[in-house]
ZAGU-365305 format. One line per 5 residues: their letters; for each residue x, y, z of N, C-alpha, C. Coordinates in nm, 4 decimals, m for minus. Atoms other than C-alpha are relative to their C-alpha. Example, Ala and Ser with C-alpha at 12.3 -4.5 7.8 and 13.67 -1.06 7.14 Angstrom:
<sites>
as> 0.0890/m0.1190/0.0000/1.2300/m0.4500/0.7800/0.0900/0.1200/0.0000 ~ m0.0820/m0.1190/m0.0060/1.3670/m0.1060/0.7140/m0.0770/0.1090/0.0730
</sites>
This chain:
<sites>
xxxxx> 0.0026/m0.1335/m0.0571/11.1765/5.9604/7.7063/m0.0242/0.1017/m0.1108 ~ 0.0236/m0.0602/0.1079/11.0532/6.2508/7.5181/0.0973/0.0993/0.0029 ~ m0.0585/m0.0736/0.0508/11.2330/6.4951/7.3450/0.0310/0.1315/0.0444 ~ 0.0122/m0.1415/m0.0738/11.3862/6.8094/7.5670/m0.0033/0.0942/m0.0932 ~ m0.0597/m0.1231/0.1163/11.3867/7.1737/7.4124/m0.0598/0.1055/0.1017
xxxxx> 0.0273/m0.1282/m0.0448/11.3689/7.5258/7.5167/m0.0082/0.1036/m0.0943 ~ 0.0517/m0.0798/0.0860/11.1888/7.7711/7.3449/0.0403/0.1248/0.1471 ~ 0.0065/m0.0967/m0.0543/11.3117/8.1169/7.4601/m0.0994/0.1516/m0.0389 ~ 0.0382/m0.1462/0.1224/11.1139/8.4934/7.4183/m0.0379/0.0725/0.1157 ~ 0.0453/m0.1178/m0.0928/11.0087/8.8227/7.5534/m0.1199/0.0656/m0.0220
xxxxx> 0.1128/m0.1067/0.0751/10.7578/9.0228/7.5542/m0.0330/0.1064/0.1770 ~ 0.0171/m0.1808/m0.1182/10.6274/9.3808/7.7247/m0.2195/m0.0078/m0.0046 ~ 0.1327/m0.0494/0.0008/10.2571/9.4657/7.8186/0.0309/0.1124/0.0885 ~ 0.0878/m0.1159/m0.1002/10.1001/9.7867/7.9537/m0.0378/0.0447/m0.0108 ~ 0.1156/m0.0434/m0.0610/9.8527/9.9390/8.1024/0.0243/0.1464/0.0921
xxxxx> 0.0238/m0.1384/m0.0874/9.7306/10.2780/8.2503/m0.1113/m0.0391/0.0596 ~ 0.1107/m0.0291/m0.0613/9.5529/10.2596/8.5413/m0.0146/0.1013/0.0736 ~ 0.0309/m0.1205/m0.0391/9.3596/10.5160/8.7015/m0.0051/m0.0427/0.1573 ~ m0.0032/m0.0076/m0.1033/9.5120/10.4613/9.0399/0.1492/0.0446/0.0157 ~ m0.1112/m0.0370/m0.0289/9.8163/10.5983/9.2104/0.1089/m0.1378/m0.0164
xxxxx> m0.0757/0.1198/0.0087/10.1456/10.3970/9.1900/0.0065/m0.1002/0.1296 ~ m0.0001/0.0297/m0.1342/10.1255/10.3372/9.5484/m0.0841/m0.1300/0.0446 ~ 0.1088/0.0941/m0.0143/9.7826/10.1600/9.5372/m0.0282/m0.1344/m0.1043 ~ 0.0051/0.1236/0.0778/9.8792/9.9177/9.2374/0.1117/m0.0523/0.0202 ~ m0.1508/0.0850/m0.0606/10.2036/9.8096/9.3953/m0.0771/m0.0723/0.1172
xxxxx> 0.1106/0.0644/m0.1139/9.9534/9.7313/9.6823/m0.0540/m0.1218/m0.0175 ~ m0.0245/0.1477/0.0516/9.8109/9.5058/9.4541/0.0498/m0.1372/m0.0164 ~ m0.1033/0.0911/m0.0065/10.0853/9.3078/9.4517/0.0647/m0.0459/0.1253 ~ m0.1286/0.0264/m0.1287/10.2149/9.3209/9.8138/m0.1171/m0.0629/0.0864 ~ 0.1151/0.0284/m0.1358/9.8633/9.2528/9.9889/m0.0433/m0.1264/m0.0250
xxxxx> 0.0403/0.1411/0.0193/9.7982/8.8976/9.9671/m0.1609/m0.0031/m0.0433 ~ 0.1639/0.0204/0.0029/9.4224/8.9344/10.0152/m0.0112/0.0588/m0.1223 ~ 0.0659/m0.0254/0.1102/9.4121/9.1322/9.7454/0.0839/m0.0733/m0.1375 ~ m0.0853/0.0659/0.1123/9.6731/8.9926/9.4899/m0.0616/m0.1527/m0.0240 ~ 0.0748/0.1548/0.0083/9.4739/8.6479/9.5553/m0.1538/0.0296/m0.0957
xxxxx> 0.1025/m0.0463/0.1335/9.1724/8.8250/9.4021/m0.0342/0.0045/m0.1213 ~ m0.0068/m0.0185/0.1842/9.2683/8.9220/9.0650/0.0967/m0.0798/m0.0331 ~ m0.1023/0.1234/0.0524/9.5618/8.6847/9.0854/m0.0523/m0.1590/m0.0101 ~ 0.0621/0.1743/0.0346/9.4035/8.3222/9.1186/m0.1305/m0.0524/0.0394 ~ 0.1365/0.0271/m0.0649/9.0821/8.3726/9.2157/m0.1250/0.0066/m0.1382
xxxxx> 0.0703/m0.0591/0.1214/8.8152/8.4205/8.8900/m0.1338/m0.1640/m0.0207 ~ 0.1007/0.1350/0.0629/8.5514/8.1813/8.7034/0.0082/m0.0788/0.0136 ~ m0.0942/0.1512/0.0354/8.5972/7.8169/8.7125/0.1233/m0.0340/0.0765 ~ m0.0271/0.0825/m0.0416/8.8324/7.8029/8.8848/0.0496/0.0283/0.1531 ~ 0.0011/0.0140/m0.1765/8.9538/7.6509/9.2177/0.1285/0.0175/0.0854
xxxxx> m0.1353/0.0195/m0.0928/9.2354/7.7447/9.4582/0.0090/m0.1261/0.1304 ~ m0.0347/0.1077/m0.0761/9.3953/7.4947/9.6660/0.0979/0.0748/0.0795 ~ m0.1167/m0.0836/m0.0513/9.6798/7.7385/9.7980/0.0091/0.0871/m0.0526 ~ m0.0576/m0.1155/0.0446/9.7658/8.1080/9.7960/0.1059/m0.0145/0.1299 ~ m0.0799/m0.0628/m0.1179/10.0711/8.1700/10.0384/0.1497/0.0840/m0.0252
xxxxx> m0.1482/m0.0421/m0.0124/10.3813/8.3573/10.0797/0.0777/0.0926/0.0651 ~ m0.0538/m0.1206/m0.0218/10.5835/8.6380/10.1518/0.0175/0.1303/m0.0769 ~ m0.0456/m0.1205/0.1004/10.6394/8.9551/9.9604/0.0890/0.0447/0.0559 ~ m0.1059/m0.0756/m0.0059/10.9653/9.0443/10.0437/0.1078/m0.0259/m0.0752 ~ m0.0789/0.0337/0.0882/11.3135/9.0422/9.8823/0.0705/m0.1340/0.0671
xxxxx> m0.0231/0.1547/0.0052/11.3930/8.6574/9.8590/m0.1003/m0.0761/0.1080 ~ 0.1225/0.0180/m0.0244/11.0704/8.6042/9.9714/m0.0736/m0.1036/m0.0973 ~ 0.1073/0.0668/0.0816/10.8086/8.3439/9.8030/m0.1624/0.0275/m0.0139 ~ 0.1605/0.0195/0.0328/10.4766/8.3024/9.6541/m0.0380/m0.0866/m0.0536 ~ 0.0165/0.0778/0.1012/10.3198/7.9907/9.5890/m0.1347/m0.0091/0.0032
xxxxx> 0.1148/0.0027/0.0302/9.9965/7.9140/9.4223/m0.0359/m0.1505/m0.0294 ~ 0.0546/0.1328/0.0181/9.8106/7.5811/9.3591/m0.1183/0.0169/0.0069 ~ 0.2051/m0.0256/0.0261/9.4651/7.5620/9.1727/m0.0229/m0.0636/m0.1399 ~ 0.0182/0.1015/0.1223/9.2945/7.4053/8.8526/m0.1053/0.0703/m0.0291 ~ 0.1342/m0.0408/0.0792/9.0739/7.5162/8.6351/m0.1469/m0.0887/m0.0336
xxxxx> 0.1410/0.0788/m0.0551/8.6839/7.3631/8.6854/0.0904/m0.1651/0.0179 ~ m0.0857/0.0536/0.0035/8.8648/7.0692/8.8068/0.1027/m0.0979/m0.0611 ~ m0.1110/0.0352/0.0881/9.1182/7.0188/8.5510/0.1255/m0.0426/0.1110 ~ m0.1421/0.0496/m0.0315/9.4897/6.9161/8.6024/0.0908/0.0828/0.1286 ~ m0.1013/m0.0968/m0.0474/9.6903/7.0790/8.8892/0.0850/0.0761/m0.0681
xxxxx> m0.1242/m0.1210/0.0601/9.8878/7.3988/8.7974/0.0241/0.0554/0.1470 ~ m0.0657/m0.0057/m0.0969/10.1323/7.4968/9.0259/0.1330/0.1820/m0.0623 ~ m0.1013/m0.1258/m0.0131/10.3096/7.8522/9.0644/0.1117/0.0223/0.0773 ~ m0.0865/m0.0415/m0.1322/10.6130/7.8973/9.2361/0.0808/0.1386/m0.0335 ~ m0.0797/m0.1295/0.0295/10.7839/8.2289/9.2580/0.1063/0.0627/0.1406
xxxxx> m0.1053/m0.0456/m0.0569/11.0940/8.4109/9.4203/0.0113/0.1431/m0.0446 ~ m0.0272/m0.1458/0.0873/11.1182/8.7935/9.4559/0.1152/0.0134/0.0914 ~ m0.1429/0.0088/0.0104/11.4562/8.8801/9.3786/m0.0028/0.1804/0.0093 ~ 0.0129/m0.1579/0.0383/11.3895/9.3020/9.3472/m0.1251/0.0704/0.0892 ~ 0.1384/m0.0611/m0.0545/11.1289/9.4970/9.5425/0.0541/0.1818/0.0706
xxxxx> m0.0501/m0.1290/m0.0339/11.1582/9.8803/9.5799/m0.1435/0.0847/m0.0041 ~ 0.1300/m0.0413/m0.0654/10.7982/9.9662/9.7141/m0.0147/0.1658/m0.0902 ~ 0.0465/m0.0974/0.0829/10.5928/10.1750/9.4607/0.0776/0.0189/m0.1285 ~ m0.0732/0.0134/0.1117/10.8583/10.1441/9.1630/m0.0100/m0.1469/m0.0601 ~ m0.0482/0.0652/0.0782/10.9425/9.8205/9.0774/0.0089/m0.1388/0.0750
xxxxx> m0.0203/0.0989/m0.0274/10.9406/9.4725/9.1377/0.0042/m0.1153/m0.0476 ~ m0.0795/0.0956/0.1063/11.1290/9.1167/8.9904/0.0014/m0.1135/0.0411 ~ 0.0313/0.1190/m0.0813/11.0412/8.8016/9.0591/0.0636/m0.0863/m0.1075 ~ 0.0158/0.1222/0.1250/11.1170/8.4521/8.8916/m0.1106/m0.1199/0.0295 ~ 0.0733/0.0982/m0.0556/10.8957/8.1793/8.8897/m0.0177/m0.0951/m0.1072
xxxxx> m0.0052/0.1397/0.0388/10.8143/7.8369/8.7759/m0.1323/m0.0617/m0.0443 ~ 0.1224/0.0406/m0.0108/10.4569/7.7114/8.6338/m0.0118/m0.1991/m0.0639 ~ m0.0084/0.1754/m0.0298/10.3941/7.3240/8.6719/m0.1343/m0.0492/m0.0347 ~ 0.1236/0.0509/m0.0180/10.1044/7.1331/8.5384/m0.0402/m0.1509/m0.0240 ~ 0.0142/0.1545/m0.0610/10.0210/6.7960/8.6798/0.1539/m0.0320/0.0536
xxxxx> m0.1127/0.0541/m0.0207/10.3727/6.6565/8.7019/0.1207/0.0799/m0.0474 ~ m0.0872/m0.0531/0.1074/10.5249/6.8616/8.3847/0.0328/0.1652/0.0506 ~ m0.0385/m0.0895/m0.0145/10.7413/7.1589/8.4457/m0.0186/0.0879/m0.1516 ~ 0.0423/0.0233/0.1574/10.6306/7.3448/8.1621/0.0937/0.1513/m0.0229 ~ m0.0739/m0.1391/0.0131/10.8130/7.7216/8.2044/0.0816/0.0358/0.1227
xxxxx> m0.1379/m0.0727/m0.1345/11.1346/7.9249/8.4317/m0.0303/0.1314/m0.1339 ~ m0.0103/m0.1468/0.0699/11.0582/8.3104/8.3595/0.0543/0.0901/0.1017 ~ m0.0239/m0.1372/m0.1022/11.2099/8.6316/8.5179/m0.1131/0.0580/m0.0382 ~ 0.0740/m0.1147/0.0303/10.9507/8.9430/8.5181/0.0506/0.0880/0.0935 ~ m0.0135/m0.0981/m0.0893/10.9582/9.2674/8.6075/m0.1051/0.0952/0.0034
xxxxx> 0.0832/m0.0646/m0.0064/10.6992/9.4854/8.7106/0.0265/0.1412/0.0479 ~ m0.0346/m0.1507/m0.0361/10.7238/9.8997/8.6896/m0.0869/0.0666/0.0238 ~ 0.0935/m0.0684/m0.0278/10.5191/10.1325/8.8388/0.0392/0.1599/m0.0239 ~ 0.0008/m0.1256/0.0637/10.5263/10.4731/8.6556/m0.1009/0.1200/0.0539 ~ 0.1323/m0.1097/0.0193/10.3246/10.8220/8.7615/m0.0118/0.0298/m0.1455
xxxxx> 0.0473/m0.0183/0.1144/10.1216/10.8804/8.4762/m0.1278/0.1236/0.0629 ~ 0.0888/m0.1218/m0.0629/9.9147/11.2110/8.5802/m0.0649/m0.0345/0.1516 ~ 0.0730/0.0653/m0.1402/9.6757/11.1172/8.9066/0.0386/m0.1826/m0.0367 ~ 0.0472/0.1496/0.0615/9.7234/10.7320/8.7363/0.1726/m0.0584/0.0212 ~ m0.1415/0.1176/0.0061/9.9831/10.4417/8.6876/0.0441/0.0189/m0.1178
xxxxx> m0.0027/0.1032/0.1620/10.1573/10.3504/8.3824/0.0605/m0.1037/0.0906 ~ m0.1021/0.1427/m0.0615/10.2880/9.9669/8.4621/m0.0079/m0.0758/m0.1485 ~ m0.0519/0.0633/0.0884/10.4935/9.8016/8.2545/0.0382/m0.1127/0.0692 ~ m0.0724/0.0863/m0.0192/10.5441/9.4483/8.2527/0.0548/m0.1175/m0.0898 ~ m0.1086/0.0729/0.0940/10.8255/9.2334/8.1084/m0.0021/m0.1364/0.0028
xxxxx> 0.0372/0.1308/m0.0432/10.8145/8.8492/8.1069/0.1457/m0.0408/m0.0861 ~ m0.1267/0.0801/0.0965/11.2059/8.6728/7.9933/m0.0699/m0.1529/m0.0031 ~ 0.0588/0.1951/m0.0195/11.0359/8.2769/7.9516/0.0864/m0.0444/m0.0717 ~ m0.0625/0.1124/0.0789/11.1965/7.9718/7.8990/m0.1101/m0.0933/0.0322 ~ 0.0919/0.1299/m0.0131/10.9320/7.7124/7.7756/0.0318/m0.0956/m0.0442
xxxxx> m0.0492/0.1354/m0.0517/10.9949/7.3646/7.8269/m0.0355/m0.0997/m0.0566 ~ 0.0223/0.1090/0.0804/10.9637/7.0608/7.5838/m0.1325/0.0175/m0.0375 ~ 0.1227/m0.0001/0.0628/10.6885/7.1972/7.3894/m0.1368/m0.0103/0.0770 ~ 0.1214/m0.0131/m0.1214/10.4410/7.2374/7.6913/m0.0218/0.0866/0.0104 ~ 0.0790/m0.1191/0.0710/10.4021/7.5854/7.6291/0.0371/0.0729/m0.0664
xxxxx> m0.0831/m0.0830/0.0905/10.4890/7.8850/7.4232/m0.0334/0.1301/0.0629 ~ 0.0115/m0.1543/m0.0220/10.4865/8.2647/7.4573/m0.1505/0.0475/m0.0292 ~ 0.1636/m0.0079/0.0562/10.1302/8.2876/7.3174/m0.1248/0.0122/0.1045 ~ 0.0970/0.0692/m0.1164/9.9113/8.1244/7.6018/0.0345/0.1001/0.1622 ~ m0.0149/m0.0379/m0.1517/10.1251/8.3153/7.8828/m0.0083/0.1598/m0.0184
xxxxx> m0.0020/m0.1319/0.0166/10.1469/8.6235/7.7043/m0.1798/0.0850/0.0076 ~ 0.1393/m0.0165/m0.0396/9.7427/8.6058/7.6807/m0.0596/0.0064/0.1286 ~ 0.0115/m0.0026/m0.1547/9.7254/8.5041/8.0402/0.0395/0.1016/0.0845 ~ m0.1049/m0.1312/m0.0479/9.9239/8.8179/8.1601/m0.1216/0.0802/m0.0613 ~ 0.1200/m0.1040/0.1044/9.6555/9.0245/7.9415/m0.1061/m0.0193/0.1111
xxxxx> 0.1096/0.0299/m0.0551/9.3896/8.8269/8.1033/0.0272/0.0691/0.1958 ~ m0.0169/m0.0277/m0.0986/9.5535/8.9025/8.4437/0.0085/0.1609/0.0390 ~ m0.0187/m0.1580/m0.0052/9.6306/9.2867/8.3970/m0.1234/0.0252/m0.0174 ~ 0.1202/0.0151/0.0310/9.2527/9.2951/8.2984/m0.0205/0.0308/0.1513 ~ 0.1111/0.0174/m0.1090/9.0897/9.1824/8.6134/0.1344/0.0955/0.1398
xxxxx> m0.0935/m0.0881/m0.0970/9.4376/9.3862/8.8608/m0.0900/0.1182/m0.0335 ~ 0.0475/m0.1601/0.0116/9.2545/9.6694/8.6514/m0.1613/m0.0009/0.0993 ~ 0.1068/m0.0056/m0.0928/8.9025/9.5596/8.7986/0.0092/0.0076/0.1182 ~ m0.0566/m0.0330/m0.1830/9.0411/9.4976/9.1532/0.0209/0.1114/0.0431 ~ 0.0038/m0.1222/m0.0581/9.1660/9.8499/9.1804/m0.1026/0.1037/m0.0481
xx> 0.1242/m0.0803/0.0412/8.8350/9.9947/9.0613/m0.1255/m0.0118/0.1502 ~ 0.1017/0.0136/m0.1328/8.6709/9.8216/9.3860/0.0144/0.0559/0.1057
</sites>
């Protein structure tokens, strides 16, 4: 059996976008669109978007990159206060291997006509299957294309 460990860390991103707070919390609550900039992109393929957005509500995802290994999202929102703020935890899985358990929290700030959103990520990564690096890039990569979505 291999060797357990937990690598803990934090980290903050954000972004100003030039939409109300209203319409990037939207983002997040509208399936159709949160499937967009959330697991939809280049390469790769969804197999499942579903859930709920409410408080103790789910969201799970299932998809692979050009068809690589299953990765698997599961999430639980624990916080939701429509247009401010919302706190989920979730779980990312690939093939068999549990590889991370993170809280986040997502804030939605007026920033003149615009957003500020801040978001927080607590991770615990999981016998050297990932680190803060890869998810903290992925979160980048994802705030990216949320910014293209609310441009359409």
């Amino acid at each position: 059996m291999a060797e357990r460990s937990v690598t803990h860390a934090t980290f903050t991103l954000e972004r100003t976008y030039d939409a109300p707070p209203a319409k990037v919390f939207k983002a997040f609550a509208d399936p159709a669109i949160k499937r967009r900039w959330f697991v939809e992109g280049e390469g790769w393929e969804v197999d499942e978007f579903t859930g709920e957005f409410k408080v103790g509500g789910f969201e799970r995802s299932r998809f692979r990159f050009r068809g690589g290994q299953p990765v698997r999202n599961d999430t639980t929102y624990h916080d939701i206060v429509p247009n401010e703020r919302i706190i989920f935890a979730y779980t990312m899985t690939i093939g068999e291997n549990r590889i991370s358990a993170s809280l986040a929290t997502c804030e939605f700030k007026p920033s003149g006509a615009g957003t500020q959103f801040v978001f927080t990520e607590q991770g615990a990564f999981l016998d050297g299957l990932d680190n803060v690096g890869p998810r903290q890039g992925g979160w980048k990569e994802l705030l990216d294309a949320l910014g293209r979505a609310l441009k359409s």
